[in-house]
ROKOLTOR-243698 format. One record per residue: residue in three letters; x, y, z of N, C-alpha, C, O, CB in turn; residue number from 1. Coordinates in steps of 0.02 Angstrom, whole numbers, plus 50000, padded with zeros to 5 digits. Atoms other than C-alpha are relative to their C-alpha. Glycine has a CB too. Example, Ala and Ser with C-alpha at 12.3 -4.5 7.8 and 13.67 -1.06 7.14 Angstrom:
BEGIN
 rest   n.x   n.y   n.z  ca.x  ca.y  ca.z   c.x   c.y   c.z   o.x   o.y   o.z  cb.x  cb.y  cb.z  nr
  ALA 50045 49941 50000 50615 49775 50390 50045 50060 50000 50097 50059 50033 49950 50001 50062   1
  SER 49958 49941 49997 50684 49947 50357 49961 50055 50037 49986 50110 50045 50020 50023 49929   2
***
This chain:
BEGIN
 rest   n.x   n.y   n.z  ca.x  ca.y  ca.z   c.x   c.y   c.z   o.x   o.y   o.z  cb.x  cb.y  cb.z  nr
  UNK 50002 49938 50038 50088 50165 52217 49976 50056 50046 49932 50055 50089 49954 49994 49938   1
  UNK 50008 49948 49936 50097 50321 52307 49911 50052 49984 49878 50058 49932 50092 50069 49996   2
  UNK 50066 49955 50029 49933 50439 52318 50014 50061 49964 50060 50093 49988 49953 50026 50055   3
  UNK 49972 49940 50034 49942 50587 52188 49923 50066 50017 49861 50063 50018 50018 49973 49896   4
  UNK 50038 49940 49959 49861 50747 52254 49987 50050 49939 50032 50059 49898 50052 50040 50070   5
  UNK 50027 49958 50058 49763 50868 52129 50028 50066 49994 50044 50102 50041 49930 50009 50006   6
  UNK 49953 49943 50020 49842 51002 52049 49965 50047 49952 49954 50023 49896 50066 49972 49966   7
  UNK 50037 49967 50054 49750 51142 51956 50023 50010 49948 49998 50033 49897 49981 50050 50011   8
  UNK 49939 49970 50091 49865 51171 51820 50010 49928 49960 50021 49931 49900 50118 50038 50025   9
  UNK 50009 50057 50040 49863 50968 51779 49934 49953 50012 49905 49951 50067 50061 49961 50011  10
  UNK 50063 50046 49979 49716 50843 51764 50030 49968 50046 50090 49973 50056 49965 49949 49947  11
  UNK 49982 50046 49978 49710 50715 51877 50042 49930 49972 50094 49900 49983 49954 49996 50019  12
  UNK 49985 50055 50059 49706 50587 51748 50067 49993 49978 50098 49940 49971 49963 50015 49937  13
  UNK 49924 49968 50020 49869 50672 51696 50048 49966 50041 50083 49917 50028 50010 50084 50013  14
  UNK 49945 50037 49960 49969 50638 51834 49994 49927 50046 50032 49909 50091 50020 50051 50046  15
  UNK 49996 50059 49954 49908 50472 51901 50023 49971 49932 50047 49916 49946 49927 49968 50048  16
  UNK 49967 50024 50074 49966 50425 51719 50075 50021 49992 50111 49981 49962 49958 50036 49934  17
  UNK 49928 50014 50009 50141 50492 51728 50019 49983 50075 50080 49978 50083 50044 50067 49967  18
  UNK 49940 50040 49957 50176 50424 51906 50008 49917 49968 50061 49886 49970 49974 49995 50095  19
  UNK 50003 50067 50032 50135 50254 51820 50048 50003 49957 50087 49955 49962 49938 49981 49967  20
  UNK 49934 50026 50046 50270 50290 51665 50040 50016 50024 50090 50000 49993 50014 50015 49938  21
  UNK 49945 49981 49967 50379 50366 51789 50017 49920 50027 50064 49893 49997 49985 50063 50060  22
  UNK 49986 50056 49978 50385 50200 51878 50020 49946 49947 50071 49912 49955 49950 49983 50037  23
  UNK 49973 50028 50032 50382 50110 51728 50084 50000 49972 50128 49957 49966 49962 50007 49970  24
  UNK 49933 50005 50010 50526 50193 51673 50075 49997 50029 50131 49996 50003 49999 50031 49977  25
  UNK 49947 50011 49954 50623 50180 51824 50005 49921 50017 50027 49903 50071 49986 50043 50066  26
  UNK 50005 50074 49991 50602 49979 51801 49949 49965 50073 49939 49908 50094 50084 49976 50006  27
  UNK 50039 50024 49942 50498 49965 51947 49933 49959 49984 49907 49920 50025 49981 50061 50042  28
  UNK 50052 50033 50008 50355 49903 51861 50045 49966 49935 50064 50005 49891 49923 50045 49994  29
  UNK 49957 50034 50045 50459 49763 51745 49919 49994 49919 49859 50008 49925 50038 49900 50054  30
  UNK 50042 50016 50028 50380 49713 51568 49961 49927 49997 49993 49878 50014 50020 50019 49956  31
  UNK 50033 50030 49989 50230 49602 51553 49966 49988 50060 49926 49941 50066 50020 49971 49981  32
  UNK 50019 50012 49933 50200 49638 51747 49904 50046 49990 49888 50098 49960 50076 50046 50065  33
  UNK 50055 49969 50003 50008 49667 51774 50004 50065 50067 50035 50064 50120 49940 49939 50006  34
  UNK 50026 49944 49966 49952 49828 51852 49939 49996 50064 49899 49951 50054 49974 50037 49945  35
  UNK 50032 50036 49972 49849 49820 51994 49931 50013 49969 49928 50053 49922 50011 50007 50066  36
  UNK 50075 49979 50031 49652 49825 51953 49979 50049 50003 50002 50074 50054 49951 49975 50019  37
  UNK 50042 49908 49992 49548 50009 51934 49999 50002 50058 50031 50045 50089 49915 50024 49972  38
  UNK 50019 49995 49928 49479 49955 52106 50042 50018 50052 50035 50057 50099 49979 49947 50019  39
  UNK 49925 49984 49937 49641 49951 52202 50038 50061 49972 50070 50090 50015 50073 49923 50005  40
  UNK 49964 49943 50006 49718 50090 52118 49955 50068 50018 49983 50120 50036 50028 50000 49927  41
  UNK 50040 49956 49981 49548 50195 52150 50020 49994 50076 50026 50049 50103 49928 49988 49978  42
  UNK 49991 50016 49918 49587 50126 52342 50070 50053 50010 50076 50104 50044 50019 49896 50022  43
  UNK 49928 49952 49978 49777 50191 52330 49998 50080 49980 50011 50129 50015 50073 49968 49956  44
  UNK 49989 49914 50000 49766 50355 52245 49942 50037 50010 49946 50097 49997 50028 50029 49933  45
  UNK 50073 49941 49981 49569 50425 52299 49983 50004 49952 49936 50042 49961 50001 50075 50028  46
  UNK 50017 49973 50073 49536 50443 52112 49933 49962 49991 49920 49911 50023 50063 49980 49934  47
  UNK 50052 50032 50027 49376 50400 52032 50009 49930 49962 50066 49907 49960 49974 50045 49960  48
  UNK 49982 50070 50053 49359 50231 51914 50008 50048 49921 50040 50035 49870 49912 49923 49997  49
  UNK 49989 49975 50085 49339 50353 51765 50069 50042 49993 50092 50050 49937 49928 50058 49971  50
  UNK 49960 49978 50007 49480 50446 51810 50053 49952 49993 50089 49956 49943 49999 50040 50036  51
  UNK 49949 50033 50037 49597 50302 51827 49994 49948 49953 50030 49898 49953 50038 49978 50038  52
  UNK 50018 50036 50080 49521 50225 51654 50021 50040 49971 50054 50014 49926 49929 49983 49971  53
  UNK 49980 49951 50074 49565 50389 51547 50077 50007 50024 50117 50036 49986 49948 50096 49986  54
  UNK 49902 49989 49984 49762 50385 51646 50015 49931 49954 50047 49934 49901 50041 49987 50116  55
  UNK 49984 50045 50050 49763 50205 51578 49986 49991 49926 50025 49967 49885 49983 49957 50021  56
  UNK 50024 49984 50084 49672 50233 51409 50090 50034 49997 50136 50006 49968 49906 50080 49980  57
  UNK 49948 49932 50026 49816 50390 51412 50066 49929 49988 50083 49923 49929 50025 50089 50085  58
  UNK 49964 50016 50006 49948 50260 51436 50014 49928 49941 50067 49903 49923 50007 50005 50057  59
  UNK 50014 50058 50040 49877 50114 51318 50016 50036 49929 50056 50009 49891 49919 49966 50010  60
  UNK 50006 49961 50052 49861 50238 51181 50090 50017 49993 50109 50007 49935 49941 50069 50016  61
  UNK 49943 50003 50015 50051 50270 51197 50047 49940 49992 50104 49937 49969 50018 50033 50032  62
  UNK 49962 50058 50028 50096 50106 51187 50047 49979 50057 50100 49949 50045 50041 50019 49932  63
  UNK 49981 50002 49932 50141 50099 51378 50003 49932 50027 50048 49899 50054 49956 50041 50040  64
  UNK 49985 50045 49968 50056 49968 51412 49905 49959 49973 49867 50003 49953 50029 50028 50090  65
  UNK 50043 50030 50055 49895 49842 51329 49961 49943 50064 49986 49910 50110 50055 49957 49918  66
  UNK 50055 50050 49977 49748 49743 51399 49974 49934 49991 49933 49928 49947 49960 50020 49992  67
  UNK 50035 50054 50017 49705 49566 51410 49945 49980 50037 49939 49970 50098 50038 49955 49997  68
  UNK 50087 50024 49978 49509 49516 51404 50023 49975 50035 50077 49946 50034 49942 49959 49961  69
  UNK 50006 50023 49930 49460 49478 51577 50063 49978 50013 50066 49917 50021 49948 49948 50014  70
  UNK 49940 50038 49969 49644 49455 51626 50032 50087 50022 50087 50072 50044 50058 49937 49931  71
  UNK 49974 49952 49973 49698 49635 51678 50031 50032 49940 50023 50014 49881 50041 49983 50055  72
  UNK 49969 49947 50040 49804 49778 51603 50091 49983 50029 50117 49976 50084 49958 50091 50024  73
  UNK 49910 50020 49987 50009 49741 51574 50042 50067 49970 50026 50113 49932 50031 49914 49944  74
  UNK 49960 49951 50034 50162 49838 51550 50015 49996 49930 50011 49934 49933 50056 50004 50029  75
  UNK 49974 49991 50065 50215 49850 51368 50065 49960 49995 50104 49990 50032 50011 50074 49985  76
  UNK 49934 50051 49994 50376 49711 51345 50046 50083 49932 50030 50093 49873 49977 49871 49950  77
  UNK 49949 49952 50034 50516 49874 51276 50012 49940 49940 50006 49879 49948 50080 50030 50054  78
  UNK 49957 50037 50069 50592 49815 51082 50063 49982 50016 50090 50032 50041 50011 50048 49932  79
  UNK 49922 49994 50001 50772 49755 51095 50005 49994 49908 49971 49953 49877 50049 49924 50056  80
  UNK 49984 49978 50067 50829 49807 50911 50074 49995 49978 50101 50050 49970 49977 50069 49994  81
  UNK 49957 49982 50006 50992 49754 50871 50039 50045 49934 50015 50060 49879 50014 49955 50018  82
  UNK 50000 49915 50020 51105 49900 50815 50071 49958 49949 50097 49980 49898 50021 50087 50086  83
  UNK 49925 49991 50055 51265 49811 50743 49985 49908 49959 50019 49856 49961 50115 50010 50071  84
  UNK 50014 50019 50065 51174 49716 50607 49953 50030 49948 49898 50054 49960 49983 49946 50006  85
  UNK 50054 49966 50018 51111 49776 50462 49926 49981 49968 49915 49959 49911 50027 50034 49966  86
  UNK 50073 49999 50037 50922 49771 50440 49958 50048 49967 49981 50104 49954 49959 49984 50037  87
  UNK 50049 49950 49999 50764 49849 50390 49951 49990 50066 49949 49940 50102 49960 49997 49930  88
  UNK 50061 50005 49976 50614 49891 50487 49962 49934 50010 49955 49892 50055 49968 50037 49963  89
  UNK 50049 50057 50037 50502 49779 50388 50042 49938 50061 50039 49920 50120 50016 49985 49882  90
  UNK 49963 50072 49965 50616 49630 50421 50022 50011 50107 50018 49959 50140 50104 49989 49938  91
  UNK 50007 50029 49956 50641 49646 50592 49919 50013 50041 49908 49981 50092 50060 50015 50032  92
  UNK 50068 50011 49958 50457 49681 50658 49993 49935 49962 49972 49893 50002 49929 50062 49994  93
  UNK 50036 50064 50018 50420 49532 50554 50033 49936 50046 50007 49883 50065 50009 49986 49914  94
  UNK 49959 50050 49968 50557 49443 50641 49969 49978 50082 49975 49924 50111 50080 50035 50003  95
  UNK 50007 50006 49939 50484 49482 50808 49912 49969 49987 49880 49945 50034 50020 50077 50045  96
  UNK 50095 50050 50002 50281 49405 50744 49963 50073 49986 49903 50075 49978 49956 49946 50107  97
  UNK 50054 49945 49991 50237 49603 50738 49974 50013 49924 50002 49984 49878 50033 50076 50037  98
  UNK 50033 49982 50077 50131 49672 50574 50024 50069 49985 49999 50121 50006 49909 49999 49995  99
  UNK 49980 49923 50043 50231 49810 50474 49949 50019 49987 49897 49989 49973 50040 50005 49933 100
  UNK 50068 49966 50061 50130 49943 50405 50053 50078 50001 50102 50084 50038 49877 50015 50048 101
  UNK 49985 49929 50037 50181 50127 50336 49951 50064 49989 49897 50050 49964 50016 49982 49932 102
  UNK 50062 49953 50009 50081 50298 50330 50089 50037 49964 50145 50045 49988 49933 50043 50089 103
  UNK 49957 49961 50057 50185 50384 50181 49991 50075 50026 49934 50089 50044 49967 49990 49911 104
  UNK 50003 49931 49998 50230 50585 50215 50033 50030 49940 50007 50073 49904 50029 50025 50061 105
  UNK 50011 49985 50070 50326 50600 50075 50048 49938 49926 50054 49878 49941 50032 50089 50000 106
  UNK 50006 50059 50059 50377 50488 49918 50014 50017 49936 49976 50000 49891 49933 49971 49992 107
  UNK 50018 49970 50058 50457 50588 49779 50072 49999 49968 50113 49964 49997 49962 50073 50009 108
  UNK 49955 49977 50023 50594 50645 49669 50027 50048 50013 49982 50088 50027 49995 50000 49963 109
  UNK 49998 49936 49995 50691 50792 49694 50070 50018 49998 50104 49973 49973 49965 50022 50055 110
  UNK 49930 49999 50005 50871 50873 49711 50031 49991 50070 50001 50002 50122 50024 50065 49968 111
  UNK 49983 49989 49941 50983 50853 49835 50048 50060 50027 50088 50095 49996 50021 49945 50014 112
  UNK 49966 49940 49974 51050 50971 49951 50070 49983 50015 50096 49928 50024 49965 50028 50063 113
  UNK 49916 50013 49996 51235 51015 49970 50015 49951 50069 50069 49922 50060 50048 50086 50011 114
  UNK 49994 50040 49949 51230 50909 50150 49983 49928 49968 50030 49888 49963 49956 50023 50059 115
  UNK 50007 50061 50035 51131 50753 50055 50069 49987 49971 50108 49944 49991 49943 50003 49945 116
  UNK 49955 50026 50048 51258 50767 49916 50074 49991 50037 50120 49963 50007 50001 50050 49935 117
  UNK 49916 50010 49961 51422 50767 50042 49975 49914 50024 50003 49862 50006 50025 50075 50097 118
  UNK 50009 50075 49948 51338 50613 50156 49987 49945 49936 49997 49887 49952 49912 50002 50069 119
  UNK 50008 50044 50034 51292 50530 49974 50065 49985 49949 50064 49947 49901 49941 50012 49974 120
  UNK 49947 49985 50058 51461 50566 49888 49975 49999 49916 49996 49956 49877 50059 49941 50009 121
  UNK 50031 49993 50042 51362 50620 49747 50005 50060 49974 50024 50094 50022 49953 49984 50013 122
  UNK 49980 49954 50005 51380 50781 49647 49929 50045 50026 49869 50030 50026 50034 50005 49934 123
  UNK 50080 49956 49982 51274 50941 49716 49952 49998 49935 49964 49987 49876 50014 50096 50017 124
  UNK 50037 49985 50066 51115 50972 49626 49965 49926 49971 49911 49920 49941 50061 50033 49940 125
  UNK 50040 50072 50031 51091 50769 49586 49926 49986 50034 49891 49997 50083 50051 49924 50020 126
  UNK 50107 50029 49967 50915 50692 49583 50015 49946 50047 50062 49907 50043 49927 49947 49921 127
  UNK 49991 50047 49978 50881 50594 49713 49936 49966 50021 49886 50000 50010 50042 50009 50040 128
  UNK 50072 50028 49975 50735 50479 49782 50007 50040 50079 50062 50047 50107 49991 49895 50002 129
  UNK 50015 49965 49927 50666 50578 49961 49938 49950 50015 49889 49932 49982 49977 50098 49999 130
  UNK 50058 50066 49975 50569 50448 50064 49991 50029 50082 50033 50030 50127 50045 49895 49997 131
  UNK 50033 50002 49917 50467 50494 50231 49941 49970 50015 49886 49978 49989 49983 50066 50028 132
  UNK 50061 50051 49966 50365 50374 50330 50009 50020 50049 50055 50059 50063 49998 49921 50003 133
  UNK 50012 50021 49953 50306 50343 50477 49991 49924 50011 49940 49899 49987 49959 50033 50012 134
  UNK 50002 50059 49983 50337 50170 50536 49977 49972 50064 49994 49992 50120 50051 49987 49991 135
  UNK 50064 50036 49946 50203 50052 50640 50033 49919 50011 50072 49887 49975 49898 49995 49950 136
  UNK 50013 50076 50000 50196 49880 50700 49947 49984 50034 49932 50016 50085 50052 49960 50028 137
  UNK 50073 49986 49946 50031 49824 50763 49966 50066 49994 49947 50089 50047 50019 50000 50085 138
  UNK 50023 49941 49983 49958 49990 50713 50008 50039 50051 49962 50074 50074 49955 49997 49999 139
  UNK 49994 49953 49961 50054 50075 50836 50079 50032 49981 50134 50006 49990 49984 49972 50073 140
  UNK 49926 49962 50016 50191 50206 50773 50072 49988 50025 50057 49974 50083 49994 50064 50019 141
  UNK 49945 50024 49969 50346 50168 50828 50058 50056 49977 50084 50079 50027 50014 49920 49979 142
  UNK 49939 49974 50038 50490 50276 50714 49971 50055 49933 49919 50057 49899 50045 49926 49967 143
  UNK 49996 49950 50062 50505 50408 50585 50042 50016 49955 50089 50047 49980 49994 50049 50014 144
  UNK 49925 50020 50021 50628 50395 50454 49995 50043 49946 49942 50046 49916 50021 49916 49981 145
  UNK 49995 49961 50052 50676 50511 50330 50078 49960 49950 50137 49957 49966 50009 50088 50036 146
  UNK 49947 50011 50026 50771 50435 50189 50039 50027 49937 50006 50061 49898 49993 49952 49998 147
  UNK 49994 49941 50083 50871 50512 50032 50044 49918 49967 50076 49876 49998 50082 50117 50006 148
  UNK 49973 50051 50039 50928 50385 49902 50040 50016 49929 49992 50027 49891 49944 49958 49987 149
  UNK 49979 49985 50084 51034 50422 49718 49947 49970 49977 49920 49921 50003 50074 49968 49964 150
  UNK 50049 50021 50066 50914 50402 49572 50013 49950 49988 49969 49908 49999 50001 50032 49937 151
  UNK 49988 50049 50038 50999 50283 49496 50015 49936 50024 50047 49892 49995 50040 50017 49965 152
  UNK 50006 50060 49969 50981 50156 49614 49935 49990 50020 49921 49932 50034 50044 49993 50052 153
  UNK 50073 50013 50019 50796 50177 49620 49961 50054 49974 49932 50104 49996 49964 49978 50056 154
  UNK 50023 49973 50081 50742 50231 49458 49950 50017 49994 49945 50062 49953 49998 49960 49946 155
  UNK 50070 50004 49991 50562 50223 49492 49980 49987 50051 49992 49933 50077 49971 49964 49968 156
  UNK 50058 49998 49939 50448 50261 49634 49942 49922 50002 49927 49888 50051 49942 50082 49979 157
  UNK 50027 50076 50001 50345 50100 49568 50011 49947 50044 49970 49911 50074 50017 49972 49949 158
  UNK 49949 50062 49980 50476 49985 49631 49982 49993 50073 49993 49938 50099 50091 50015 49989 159
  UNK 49993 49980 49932 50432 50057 49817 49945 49971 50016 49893 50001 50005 50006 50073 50020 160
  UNK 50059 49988 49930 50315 49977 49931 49995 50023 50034 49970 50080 50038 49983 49975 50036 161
  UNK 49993 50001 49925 50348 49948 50099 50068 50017 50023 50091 50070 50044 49984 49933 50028 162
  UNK 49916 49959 50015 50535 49925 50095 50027 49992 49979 50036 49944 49941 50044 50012 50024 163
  UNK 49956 49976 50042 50650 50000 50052 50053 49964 49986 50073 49962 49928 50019 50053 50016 164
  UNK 49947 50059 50024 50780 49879 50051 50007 49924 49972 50054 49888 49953 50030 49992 50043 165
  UNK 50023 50051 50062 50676 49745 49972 49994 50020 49942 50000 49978 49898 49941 49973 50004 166
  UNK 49999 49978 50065 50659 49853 49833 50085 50015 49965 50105 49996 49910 49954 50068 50003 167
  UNK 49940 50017 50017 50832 49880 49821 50027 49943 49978 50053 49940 49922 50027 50011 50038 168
  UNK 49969 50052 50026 50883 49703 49827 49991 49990 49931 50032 49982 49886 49983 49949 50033 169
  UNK 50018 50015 50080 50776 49680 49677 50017 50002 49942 50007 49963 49896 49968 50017 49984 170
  UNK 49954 49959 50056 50878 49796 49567 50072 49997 50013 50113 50029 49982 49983 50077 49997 171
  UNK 49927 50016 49997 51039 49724 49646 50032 50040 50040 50091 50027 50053 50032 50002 49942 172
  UNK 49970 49947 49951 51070 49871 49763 49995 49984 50066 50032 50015 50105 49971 50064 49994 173
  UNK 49996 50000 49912 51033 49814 49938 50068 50008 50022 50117 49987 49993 49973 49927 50037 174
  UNK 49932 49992 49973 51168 49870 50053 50014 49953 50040 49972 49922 50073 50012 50057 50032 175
  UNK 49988 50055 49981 51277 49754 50116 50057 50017 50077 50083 49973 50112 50028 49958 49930 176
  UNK 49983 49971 49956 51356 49864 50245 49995 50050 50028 49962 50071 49980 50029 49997 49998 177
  UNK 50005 49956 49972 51346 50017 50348 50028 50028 50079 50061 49991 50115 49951 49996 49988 178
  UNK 49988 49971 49957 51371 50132 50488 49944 50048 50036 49911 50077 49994 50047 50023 49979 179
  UNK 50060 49957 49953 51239 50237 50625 50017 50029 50039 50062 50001 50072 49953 49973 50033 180
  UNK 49990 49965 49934 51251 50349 50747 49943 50010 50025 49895 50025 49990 50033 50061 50000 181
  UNK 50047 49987 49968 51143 50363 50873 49998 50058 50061 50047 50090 50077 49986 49943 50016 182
  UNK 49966 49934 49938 51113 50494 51023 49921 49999 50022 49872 49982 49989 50045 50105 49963 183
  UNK 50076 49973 49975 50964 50544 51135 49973 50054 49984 50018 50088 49961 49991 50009 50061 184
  UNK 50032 49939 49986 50839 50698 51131 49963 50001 50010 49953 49949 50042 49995 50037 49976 185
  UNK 50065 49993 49990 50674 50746 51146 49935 50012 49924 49936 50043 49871 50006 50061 50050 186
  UNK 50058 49994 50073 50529 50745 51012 49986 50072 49981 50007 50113 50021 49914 49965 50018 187
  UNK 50009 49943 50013 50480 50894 50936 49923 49984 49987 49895 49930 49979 50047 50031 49948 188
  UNK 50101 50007 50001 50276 50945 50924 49988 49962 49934 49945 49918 49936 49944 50094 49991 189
  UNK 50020 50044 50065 50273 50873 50739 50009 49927 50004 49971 49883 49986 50042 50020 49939 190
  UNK 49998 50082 49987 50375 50713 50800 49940 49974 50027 49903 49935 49997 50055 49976 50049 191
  UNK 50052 50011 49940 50250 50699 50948 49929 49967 49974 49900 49916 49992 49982 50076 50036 192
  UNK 50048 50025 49993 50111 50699 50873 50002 49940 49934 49956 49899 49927 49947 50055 50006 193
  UNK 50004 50070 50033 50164 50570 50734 50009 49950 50018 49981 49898 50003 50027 49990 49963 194
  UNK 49988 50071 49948 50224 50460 50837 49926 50009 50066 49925 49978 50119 50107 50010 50054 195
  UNK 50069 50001 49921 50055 50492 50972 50042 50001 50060 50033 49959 50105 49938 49913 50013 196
  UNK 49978 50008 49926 50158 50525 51108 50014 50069 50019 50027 50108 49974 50065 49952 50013 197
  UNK 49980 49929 49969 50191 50691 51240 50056 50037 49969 50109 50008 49956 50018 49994 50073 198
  UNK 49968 49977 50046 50267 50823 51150 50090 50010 50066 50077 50016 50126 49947 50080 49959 199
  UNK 49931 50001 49967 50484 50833 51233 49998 49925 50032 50030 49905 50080 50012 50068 50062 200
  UNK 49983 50081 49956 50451 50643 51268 50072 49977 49952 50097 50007 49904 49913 49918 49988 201
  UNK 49927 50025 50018 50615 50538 51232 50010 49980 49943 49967 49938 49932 50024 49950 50034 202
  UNK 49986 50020 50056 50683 50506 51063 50067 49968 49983 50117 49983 50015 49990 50047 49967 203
  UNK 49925 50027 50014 50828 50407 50987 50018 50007 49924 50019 49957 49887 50008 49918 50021 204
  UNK 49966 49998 50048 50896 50484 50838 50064 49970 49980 50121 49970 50005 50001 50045 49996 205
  UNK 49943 50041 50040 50989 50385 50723 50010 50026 49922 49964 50047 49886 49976 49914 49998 206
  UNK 49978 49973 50078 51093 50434 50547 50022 49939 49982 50061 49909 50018 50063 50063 49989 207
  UNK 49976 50064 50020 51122 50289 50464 50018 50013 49905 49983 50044 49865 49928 49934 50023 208
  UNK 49961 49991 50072 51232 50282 50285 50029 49909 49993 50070 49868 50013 50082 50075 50007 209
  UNK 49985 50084 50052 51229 50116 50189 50037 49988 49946 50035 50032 49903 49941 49971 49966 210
  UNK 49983 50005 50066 51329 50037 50058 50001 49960 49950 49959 49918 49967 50037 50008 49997 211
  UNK 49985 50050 50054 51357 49939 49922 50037 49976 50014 50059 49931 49979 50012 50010 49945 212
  UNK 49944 50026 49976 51460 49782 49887 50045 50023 49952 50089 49983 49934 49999 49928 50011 213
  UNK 49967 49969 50035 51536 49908 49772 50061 50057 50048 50114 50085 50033 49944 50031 49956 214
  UNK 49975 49931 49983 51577 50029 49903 49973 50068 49987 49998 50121 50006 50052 50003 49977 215
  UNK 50040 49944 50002 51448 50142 49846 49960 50028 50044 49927 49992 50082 49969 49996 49963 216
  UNK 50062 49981 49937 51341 50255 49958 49935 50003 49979 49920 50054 49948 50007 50071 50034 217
  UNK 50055 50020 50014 51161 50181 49935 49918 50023 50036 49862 50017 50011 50018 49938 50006 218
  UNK 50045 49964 49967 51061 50275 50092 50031 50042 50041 50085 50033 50068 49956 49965 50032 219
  UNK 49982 49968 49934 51075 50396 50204 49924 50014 50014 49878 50019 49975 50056 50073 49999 220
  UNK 50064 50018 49955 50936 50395 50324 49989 50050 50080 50039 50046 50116 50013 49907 50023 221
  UNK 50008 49970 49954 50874 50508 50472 49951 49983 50023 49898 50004 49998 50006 50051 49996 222
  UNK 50052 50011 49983 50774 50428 50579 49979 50016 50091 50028 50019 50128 49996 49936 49973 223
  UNK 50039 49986 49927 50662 50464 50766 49974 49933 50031 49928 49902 50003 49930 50054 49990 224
  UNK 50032 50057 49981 50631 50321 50867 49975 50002 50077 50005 50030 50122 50046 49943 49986 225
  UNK 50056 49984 49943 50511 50315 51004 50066 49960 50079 50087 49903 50089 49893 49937 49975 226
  UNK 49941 50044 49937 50644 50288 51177 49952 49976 50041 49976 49946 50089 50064 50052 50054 227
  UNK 50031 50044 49933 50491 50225 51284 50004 49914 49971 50002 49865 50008 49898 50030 50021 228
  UNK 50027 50071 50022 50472 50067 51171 50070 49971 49964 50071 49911 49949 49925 50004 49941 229
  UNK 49942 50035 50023 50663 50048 51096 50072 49978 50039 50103 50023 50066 50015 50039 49950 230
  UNK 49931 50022 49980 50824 49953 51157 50044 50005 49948 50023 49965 49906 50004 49934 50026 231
  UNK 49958 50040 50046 50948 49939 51045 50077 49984 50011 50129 50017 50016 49997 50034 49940 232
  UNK 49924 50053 49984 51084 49800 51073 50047 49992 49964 50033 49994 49904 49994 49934 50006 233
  UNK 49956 50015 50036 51238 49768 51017 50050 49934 50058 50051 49919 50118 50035 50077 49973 234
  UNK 49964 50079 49987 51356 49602 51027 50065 50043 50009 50080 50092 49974 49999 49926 49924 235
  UNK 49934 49978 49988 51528 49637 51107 50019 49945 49990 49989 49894 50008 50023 50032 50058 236
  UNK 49948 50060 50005 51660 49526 51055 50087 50030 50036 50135 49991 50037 50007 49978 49898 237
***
C-alpha cells in the first residue's frame, strides 16, 4: 500500500480510507483477504495508530470490511443476488444465513399518481398501498425500496410485516412473474445517509413490476441498492 501524503482540504483518516476502497474496488484486495495489521500499515503510510483505526472504523461502518477477535480485520465477501429469479429481500438474506430486519419510512394508503397508475395498469386517482423501507441484513443497510401496490390486493396494512410478498402469498397474490431494469448512478444525500455511506457513492437502481398468475400487475417497485456490497447474477442459457 502506497504512502498517502496529507492534504489540508481532506483528513488523513479520509484518504488512507479511500486508497483502501479504491483498492478494494479495483479487486486488488479480493474478499475475505485480511488487511495488513495497524502496525504495518502505520509502517507503510507514516500515519498514527489512531489515525489508521478511525480510516478502518470509517470503512467497517460502511460495510467495507469487519473484524475478527484477535484474528485481524477482512474485506467484506460482495452479495451475488441473482437477478433472473424472482425473490424477495427477506427470502434471500435468509437464504444466504443473514438476519432481515426493516426501518419503515413510510407505510400507508394513498392515491396514485398518473405514472403509478400507467406502470400499475390501474385507473388514475386509484388507492393504492405506498411502502418505503430501508432494508438491513445483519444490521447493516443494504437497499431502499420504494413500493406502490393496488388496494385490493392488500386490503390492510395489518397483513404487512416484513414482507411484502409473504403477505401477499397469504391473500393469494404473490407474484409469480416479473420484469427489472436495472442501471448505475450515484446516491443522493438522503440515499447516503440511509444507507450510511459517502454521499455520490455507487448505486444500483432497479424498477421492478410483478405479476400475477392472472396476468395482473401486483408491484411496481423502485429500489437503491448499495453497488459496494451488490452483484447481481444472472444464468445464461
Amino acid at each position: 500500500m502506497q504512502s498517502t501524503s496529507h492534504k489540508k482540504s481532506t483528513p488523513l483518516y479520509l484518504q488512507i480510507a479511500k486508497t483502501i476502497r479504491s483498492r478494494i474496488h479495483d479487486g486488488e484486495i479480493t474478499d475475505d483477504e485480511a488487511l495488513p495489521s495497524e502496525r504495518d500499515l502505520t509502517e507503510i503510510t507514516g500515519a498514527s495508530r489512531v489515525t489508521i483505526r478511525k480510516a478502518i472504523d470509517k470503512l467497517i461502518s460502511e460495510g467495507l470490511l469487519y473484524r475478527k477477535q484477535g484474528s485481524g480485520t477482512y474485506v467484506s465477501p460482495r452479495i451475488e443476488a441473482p437477478s433472473s429469479f424472482l425473490s424477495s429481500f427477506t427470502d434471500d438474506a435468509l437464504g444466504r444465513g443473514d438476519e432481515p430486519d426493516i426501518v419503515w419510512i413510510v407505510k400507508s394508503f394513498s392515491t396514485a399518481t398518473a405514472d403509478e397508475a400507467s406502470q400499475l395498469d390501474i385507473a388514475l386517482a386509484s388507492e393504492v398501498v405506498r411502502l418505503g423501507r430501508v432494508r438491513l441484513a445483519n444490521s447493516e443497510p443494504l437497499a431502499i425500496e420504494n413500493a406502490v401496490i393496488p388496494k385490493r390486493f392488500l386490503p390492510s396494512l395489518d397483513l404487512l410485516d416484513s414482507s411484502l410478498y409473504e403477505a401477499l402469498a397469504k391473500l393469494g397474490h404473490r407474484p409469480v412473474r416479473g420484469r427489472q431494469k436495472i442501471r448505475a448512478s450515484l446516491a443522493t444525500p438522503t440515499e447516503a445517509g440511509l444507507l450510511q455511506i459517502d454521499e455520490r457513492s455507487e448505486v444500483l437502481r432497479i424498477e421492478r413490476t410483478t405479476y400475477s398468475a392472472a396476468g395482473e400487475v401486483v408491484e411496481f417497485t423502485r429500489s437503491a441498492y448499495r453497488g459496494d456490497r451488490y452483484d447481481f447474477i444472472s444464468e445464461l442459457n
